[in-house]
N, C-alpha and C positions, 0 to 999 in steps of 0.2 A: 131852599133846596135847589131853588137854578143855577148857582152860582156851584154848589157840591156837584150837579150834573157838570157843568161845563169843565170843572179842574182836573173833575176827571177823564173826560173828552181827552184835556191837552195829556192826560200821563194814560193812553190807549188802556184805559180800564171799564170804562163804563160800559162798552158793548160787552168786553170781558163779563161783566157783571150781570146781564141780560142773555148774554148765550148760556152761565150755569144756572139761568133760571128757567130756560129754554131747554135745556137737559131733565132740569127736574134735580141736580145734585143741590140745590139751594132750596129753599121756599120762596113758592111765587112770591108771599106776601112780607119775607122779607125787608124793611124799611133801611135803608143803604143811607141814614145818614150822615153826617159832620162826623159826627162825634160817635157812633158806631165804627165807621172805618178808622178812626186813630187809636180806639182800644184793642187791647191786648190780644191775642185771640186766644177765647175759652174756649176749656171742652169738648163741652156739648157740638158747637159747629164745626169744631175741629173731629168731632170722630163722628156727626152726620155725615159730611164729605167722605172722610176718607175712607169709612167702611162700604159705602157707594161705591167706592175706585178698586178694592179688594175684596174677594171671597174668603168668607170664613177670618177673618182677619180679631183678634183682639187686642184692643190696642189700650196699650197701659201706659201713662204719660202723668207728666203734672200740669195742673193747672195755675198760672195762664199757663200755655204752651209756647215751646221757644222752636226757634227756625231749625234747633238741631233734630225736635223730636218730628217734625213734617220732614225734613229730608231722610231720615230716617227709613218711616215709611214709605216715603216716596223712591227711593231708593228700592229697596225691598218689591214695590209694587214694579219696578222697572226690569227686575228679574237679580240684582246685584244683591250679592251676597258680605255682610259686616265679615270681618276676619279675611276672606276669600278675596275683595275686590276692595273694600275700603275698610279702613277702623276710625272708631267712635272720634279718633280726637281731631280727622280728618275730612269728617261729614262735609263739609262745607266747599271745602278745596276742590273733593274728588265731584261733588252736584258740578261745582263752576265748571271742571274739566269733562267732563261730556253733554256738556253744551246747557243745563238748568243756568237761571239766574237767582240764587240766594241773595238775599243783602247779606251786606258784609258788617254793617255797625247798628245801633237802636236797638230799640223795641220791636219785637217783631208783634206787626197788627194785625187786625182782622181783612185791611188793603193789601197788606203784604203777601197775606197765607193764600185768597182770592187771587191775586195774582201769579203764585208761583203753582198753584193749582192748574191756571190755563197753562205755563211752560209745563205742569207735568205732563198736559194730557196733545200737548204738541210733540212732547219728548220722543225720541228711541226707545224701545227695548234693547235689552241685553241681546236678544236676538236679529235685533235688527229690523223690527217691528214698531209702528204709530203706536205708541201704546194708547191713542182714544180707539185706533183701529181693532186692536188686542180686545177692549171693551164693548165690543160691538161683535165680535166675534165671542165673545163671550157669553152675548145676550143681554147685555148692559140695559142696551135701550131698544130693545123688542118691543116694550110698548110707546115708541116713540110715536107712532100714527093712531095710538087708541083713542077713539071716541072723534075722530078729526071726520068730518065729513067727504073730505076726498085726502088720501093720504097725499104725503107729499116727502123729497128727500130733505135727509140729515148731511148738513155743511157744518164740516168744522175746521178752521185752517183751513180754506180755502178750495177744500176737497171734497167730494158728495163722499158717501160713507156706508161700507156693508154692512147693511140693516135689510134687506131684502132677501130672502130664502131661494134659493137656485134653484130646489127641489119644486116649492111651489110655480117657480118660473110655466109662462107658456110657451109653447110652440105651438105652430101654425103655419099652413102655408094658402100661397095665394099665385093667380096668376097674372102680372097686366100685361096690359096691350101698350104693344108699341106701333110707333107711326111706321111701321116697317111692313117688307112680304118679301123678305131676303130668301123664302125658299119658292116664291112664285104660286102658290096656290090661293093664289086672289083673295088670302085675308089676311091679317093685321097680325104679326108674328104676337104670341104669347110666350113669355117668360116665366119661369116657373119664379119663385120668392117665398125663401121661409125667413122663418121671423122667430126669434128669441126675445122675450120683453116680459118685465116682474110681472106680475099677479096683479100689482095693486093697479096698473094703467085699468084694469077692467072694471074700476070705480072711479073712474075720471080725473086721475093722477094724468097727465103729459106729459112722457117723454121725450127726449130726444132721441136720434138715431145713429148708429155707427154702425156704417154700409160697409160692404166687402163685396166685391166683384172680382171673383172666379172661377174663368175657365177651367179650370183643375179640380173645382170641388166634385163632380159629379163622375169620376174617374174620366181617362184618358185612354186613347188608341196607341196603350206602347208600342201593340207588334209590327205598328205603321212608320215608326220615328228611323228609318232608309237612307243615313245621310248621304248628301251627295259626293262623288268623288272631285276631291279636289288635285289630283295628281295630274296633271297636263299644262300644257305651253301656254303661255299666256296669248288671245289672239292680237293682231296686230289692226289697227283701226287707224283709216284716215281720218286725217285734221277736221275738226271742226271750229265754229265760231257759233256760238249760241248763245241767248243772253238768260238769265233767271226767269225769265215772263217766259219762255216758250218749253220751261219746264213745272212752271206754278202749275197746284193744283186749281181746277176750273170751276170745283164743285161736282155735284150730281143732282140729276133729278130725279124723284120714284115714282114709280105709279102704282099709287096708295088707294087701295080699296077701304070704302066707307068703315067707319067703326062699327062694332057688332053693335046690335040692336039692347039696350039694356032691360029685362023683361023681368028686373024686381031689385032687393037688396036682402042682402045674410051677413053670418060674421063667417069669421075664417073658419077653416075646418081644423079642430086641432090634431094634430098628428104626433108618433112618434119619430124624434130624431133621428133621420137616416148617418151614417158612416160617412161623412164628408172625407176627400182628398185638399189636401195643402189648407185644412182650416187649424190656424193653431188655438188649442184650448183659450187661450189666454183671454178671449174674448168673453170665458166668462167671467172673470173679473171685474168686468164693468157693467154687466146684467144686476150683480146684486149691490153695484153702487146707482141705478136707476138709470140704464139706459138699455134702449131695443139695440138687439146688431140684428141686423137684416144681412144675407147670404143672397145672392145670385149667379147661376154663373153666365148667362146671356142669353145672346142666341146661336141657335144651333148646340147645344149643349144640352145631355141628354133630362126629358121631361119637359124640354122647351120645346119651340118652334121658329127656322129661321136655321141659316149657317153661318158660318165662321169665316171669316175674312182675313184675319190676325193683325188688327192694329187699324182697321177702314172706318172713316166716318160714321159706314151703321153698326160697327160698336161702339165708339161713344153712343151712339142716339139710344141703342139700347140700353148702356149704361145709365144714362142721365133718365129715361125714362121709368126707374125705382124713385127719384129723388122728384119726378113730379108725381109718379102718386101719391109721395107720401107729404106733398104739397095740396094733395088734392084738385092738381090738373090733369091727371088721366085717370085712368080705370084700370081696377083691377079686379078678377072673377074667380069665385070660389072653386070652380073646375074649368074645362075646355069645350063644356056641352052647352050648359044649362039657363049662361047669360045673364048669373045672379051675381050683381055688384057687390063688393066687399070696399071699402070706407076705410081710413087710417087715423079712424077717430084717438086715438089713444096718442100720436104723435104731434108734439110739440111744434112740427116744420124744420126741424134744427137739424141737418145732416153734417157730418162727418162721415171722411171716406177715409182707408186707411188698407194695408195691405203689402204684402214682397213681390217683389218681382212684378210677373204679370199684372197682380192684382194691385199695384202701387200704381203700375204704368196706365192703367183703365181710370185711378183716383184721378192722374196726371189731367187726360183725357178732358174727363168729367167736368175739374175745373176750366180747363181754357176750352169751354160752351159758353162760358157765363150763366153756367143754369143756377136757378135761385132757388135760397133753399140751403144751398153745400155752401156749410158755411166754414168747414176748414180740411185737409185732405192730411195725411202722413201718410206718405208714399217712402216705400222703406226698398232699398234696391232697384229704383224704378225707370223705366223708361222714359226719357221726354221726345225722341228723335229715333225712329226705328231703323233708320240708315244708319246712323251711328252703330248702332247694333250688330247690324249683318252685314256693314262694310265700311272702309273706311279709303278714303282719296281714291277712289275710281280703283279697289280689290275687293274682292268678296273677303271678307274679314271677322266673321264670328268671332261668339264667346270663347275666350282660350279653353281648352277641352272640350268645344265640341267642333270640330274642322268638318265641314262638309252642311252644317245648318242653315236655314233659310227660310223665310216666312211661307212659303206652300209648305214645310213639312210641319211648324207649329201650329198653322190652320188645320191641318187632318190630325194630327196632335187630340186637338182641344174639340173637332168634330163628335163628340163622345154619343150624338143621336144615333151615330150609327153600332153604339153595344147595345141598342132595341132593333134587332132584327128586322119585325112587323116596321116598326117606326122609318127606318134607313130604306126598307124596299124599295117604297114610292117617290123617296129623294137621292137617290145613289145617282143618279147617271145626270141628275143636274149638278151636283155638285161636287162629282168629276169635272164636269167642263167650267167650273168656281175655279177649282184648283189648276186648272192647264190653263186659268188667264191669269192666274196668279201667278205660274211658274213664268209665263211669257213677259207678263211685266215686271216684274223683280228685275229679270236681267241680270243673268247669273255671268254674262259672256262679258258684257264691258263692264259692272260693276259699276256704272257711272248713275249720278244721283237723278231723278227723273217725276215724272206727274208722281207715278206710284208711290213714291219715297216721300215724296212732297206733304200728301195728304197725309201720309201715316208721322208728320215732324209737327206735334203739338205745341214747337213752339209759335209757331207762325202764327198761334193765335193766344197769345201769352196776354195781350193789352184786354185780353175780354175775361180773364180772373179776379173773380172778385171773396173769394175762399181766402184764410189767410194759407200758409203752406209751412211744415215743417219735415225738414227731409232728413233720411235715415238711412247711412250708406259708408260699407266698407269700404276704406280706403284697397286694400287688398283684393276687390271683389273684380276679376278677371272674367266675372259673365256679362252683369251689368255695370261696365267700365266705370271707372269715377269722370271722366267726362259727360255723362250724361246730369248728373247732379248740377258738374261746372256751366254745363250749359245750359238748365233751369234757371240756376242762382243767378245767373246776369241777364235773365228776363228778368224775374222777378225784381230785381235792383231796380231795374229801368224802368217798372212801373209801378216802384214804391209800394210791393204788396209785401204784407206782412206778414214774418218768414221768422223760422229757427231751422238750424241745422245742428244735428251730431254726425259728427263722424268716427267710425272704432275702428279698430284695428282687424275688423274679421273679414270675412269675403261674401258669401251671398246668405245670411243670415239673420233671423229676427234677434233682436238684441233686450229682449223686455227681462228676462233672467240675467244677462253678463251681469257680474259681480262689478264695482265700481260706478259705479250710475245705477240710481235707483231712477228707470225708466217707466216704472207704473206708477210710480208716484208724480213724473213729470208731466204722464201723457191725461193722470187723473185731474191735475189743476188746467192743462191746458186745455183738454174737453169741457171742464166744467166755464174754464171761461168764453171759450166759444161756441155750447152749445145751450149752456144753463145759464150764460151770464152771469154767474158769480165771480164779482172784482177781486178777484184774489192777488191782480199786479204781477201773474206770471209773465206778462210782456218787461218789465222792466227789470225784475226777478230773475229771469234765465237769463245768458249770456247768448249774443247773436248767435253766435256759433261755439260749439265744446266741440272738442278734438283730443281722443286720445292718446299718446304719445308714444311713437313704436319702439323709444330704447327703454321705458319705464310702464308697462299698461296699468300701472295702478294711478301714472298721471292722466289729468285732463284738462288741458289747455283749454283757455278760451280767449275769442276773437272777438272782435266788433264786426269784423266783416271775414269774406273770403275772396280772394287765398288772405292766409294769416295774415294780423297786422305788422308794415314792419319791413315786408320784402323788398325786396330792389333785385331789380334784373342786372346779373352782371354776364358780359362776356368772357368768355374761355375761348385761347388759340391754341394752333399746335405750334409749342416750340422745341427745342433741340431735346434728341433722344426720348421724343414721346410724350414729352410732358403739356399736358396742359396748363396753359398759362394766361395769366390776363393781357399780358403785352402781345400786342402782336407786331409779331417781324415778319419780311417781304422772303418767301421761300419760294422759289420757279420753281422749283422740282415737282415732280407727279409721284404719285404713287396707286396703286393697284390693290386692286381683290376681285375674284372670281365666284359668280354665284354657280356651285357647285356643290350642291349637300349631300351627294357621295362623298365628298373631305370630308366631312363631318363625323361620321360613323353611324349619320342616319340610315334605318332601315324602314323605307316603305311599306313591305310586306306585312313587315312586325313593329310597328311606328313606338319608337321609344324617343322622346322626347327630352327627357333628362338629359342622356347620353347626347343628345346636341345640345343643350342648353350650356351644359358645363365645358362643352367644348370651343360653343363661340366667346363665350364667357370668360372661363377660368384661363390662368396667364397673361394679363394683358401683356406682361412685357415678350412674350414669345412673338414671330413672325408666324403669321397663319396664313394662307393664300386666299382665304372665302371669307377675310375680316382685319379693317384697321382696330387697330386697338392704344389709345391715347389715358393716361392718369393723370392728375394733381401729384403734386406732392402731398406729404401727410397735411392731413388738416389740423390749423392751430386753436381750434377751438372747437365746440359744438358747434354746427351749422344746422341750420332749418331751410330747408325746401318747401315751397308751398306756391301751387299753381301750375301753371302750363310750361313744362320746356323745352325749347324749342332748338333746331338743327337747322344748317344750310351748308351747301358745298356746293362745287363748282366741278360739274365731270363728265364725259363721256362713254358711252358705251359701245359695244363693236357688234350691238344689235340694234332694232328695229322698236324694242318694246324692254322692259325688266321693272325688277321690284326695288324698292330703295328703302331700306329700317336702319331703324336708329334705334339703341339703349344709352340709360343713365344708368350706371351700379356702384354700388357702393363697397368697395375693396377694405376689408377690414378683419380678424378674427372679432367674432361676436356672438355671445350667446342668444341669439335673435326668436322673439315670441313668432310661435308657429300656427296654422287657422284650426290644429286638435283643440277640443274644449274639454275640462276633467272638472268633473261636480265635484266643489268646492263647500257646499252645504246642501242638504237635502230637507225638501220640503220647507223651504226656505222662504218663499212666494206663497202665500195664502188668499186663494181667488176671492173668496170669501165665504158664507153660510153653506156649506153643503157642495162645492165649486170644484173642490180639488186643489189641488199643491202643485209646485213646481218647482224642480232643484235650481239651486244659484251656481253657476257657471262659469269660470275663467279661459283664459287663452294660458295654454301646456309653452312655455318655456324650452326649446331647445338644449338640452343637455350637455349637448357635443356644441363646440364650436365651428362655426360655418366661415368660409373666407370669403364671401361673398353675398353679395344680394342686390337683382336687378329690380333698380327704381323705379323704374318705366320705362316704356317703348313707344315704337311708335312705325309707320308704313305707309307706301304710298305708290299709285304707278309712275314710271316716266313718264308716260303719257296724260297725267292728270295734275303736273306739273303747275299748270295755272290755276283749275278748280276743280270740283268733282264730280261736274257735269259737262267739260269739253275734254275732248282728246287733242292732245298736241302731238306733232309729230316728230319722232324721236331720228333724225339722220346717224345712221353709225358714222362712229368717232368725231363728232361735233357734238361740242361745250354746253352743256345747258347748266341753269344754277335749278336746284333743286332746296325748296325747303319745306319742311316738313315738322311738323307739331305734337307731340309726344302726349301720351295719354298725361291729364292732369293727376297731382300727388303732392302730400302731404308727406316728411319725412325728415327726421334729425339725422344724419348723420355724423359719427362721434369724432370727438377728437382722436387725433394720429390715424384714423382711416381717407382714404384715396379716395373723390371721385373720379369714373372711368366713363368714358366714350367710346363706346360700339358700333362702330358702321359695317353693316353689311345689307345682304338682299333676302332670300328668301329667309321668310321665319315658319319653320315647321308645323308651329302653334297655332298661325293665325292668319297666315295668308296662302294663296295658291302653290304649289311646290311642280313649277316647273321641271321637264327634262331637256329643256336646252341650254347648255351653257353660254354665262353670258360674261364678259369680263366688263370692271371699271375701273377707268383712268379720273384719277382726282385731285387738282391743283390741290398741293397740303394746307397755304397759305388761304386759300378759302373755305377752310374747316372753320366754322362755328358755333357755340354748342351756347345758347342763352338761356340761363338758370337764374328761377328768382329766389333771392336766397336770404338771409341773413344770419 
């Protein structure tokens, strides 16, 4: 028999063999030997099996049974219909064509039938469904925890499995204590914390956890969100000389009142599920494959204790302070009175942090603590550098659409203590004067990078992650730039931590429905191997990086690295009659453009943005006065763009100070995928037992043909020329070279389409919009425009 164990080893069948006895579709006591596995397969265990895999099913066949009458049924159970999808004489062809493996010659045996049994229950449905998953939602293996003295999850394919009841799910909440007193009343800020987690952890099942840290979940002070006006002259600053050390953050130190006195132990109180803000459903999904999602939204956030800082070291502390209670290094209390400890007996230690936006940029955080514990993050639209954010080379430079943004107006934002009246009374007027050292150090006036900026750039401490990371970010996402991902990724590079990235086509969105990537299935094996350690080999399995492809979005490219594999930087000059060229020839001439966005046909009052978009944009071959405008020739083939690129020139101004942007665009008629989504199947996504659904998703196709499409941009002050923390000084009408770094991007551009270069100064969108006009004089032959491309 050791030798029949081992050969089957080498043909990946014998765990085969022990996972459908572990199901219960075989007999335990089944005897798998020699000469069993090379006969025929009978009846009998031919329709024990299969009426196991189908309800109501009767199945009429002859005995032995041949590989046509299992595909057959197997077929059948997959949702595909004989006549409709395949016929009888093609059984075999149409199994091999959506992915089954039939043999193709012999005897079909009782190894065989065993075998094509685990590709059924790997398979797809016709729907687009695991069909073990379909079984399982069915009720399959309901009693897969009977009689087991602590239940425990079902793995199959390398996936835990919904077998857990949402309905029966608990909730609970709890409060801990953080090493904080961010609101000054000399005790230990409490954080509120509810908890979603199966039924069975309260029979000593261990979970793992998948955290989400949310300032948004517990509503928001809309009627506070007052942007600032950005309509005024840029101010004019002398020269400085300053080195990174005299803007490095220094640190802080608190003065941390004793922990509460602990005056007994209880379990959590269960409650019902309040109405969260920015929680997507999807989270229950993985409640009924066995794991807790724990909800926070911090401090200062209403039901908690503590304010809002927006991005400051004691929010990571708070943050990271769920992931040691549930390590069991801090404390956490059934209420705010009473001083009775709650325990997170039920949890594994295994956290996962995961989240958009904000609540990615907090996962970001969390990791470079080095807190242990967090053992992998999916930060999906996320912050790693909050200067990048809200400014860029010494300008205030927001999210595109929102001009005028800035970290004191997303601190009173996310302030949400103050929709409890009682609660806000006795903290209002400290955390007014929160907000007026926040408005003071942001540093709205020189825009230049500084302590404050400092503390709030998680990269600075990238060498202290020990999480693996998978990042999740539209290329198109104009709030949280694709630079901020770029400039994760080459931390993480540098310290060899272990990373995947997707990137889609959409702009500031969770992607777990987009049609094309089944993302719950992705995010199901990689939880499972970093939080349950089941070797399922999705590290070698996924592709470094996927990338969707913006002239085809039902492609997805994959890299080994980023930017794409393959790139090479090439230069572009300006040569005769506009064209960009890779030669470059010695042109003395100058040439000019006026920052002036009354040319434009913008209107302040009534800010319409299109209406300049298309105007600095469209025509390059036109003369404009507020914009050079340079093309290629048509392109001879597809080109790919991927990574950072980048602009220089050589020019003067006949002021003291100005703004200097650049665009890449893409000149082409094209019917270009737009960021509307139109449900493409409904109820398509099955959270699982009781959970709920969720339609599958695409990107709406442009109908009309568009002549155009800006690649990227990019901004910067004269005066921050050398870095983004000194001002240089800008002498009218003397030479400086300016260069400047374009938000990163991924993008094909087709054959026979143009690319174009844009130079000008104010951008309506995204930088301050002066009312002084400023003119620039620009050697042509110092035009550069570096594109990594292939």
């Amino acid at each position: 028999m050791k030798g029949v164990v081992c050969n089957l080893v080498e043909r990946h069948k014998y765990e085969n063999l022990k996972t459908l006895k572990k199901l219960k579709l075989i007999n335990e006591d089944l005897n798998f030997t020699e000469d069993f596995l090379q006969e025929e397969v009978d009846h009998s265990l031919f329709k024990n099996v299969m009426t196991k895999l189908m309800k109501n099913v009767e199945i009429q066949c002859n005995n032995p049974i041949t590989k046509e009458d299992f595909h057959l049924i197997g077929l059948s159970s997959l949702g595909y219909k004989e006549g409709e999808d395949f016929q009888r004489d093609n059984i075999i062809s149409f199994s091999k064509d959506i992915g089954l493996n039939p043999i193709e010659n012999g005897n079909y045996t009782n190894s065989d039938f065993l075998s094509n049994v685990i590709d059924l229950l790997k398979a797809k449905t016709k729907d687009g469904i695991d069909y073990f998953e379909k079984l399982c939602l069915q009720g399959v293996f309901d009693d897969y925890n009977e009689g087991k003295e602590i239940p425990e999850i079902l793995v199959f394919n390398g996936k835990t499995q919904p077998i857990f009841d949402y309905d029966k799910s608990i909730f609970e909440k709890v409060y801990v204590e953080t090493p904080l007193d961010t609101d000054k009343d000399n005790k230990r800020d409490l954080i509120a914390v509810y908890i979603r987690r199966p039924l069975e952890s309260n029979y000593g099942m261990k979970v793992p956890v998948i955290y989400v840290a949310s300032p948004y979940m517990m509503c928001c002070n809309e009627d506070l969100y007052n942007l600032h006006n950005v309509d005024g002259d840029l101010e004019v600053f002398e020269e400085t000389n300053i080195e990174y050390e005299d803007v490095k953050f220094k640190g802080k130190k608190f003065d941390l009142p004793e922990p509460r006195e602990v005056l007994g132990q209880t379990q959590a109180p269960m409650i019902e599920e309040p109405e969260f803000d920015a929680i997507t459903p999807w989270y229950k999904y993985f409640v009924t494959r066995g794991y807790a999602i724990v909800l926070a939204g911090g401090i200062g956030t209403r039901g908690s204790e503590g304010v809002r800082f927006c991005g400051s070291v004691e929010e990571t502390i708070s943050t990271i302070s769920v992931v040691d209670w549930l390590n069991k290094r801090t404390r956490a209390f059934s209420n705010k009175e009473d001083n009775l400890e709650v325990v997170a007996d039920w949890c594994n230690g295994n956290v996962g942090m995961t989240g958009k936006s904000y609540l990615g940029t907090l996962a970001i955080a969390a990791a470079t603590s080095g807190v242990d514990g967090l053992k992998t993050i999916v930060p999906e639209a996320a912050i790693s550098n909050w200067y990048e954010y809200y400014r860029c080379n010494g300008l205030t430079a927001p999210a595109l659409g929102w001009q005028g943004d800035d970290a004191d107006l997303l601190a009173e934002y996310c302030f949400s203590r103050r929709l409890d009246p009682e609660d806000y009374k006795g903290i209002k007027d400290y955390f007014d004067d929160v907000l007026e050292n926040i408005r003071k150090e942001q540093d709205r006036i020189s825009g230049n990078y500084n302590e404050f900026w400092d503390e709030r750039n998680y990269l600075n401490n990238a060498d202290k992650i020990k999480a693996s990371v998978f990042i999740v970010h539209g290329i198109k996402d104009w709030n949280v730039q694709p630079k901020q991902f770029d400039m994760l990724w080459k931390e993480l590079e540098k310290y060899d931590v272990p990373r995947k990235m997707i990137i889609h086509q959409g702009d500031h969105i969770y992607i777990n429905n987009l049609a094309g990537i089944d993302f719950s299935d992705i995010m199901n094996k990689w939880y499972g191997y970093w939080l349950y350690d089941i070797q399922n080999n999705i590290m070698d399995q996924l592709p470094t990086v996927t990338i969707q492809n913006n002239t085809d979005t039902s492609l997805w490219d994959t890299s080994n690295n980023w930017p794409f594999d393959g790139v090479e930087k090439v230069d572009y000059f300006v040569g005769e009659d506009k064209i960009l060229t890779r030669k470059k020839d010695e042109y003395k001439d100058q040439v000019t453009f006026v920052d002036d966005i009354s040319l434009t046909g913008f209107d302040r009052d009534n800010p319409n943005e299109s209406t300049w978009l298309n105007s600095i944009v469209s025509g390059p071959e036109e003369e404009k006065p507020y914009r050079l405008s340079y093309t290629t020739e048509a392109l001879q083939q597809d080109t790919r763009i991927s990574g950072t690129v980048s602009f220089r020139m050589k020019a003067s101004l006949n002021s003291k100070t100005g703004i200097v942007s650049a665009m890449l665009v893409d000149y082409g008629k094209a019917n270009r995928p737009t960021l509307e989504l139109k449900k493409v199947k409904e109820d398509a996504i099955i959270y699982g037992k009781n959970a709920g659904t969720e339609d599958l998703v695409d990107f709406v196709i442009d109908e009309n043909l568009t002549e155009f499409n800006v690649i990227t941009r990019g901004w910067m002050s004269a005066q921050n020329r050398r870095n983004n923390y000194n001002k240089d000084e800008v002498i009218p009408g003397e030479e400086y070279e300016f260069t400047l770094d374009m938000i990163p991007i991924d993008y094909t551009v087709l054959k026979g389409h143009r690319l174009g270069l844009i130079i000008y100064s104010t951008d309506v969108e995204a930088t301050p919009r002066p009312f002084k006009i400023t003119e620039f004089t620009v050697q042509r032959d110092s035009i550069v425009v570096t594109i990594p491309m292939k």
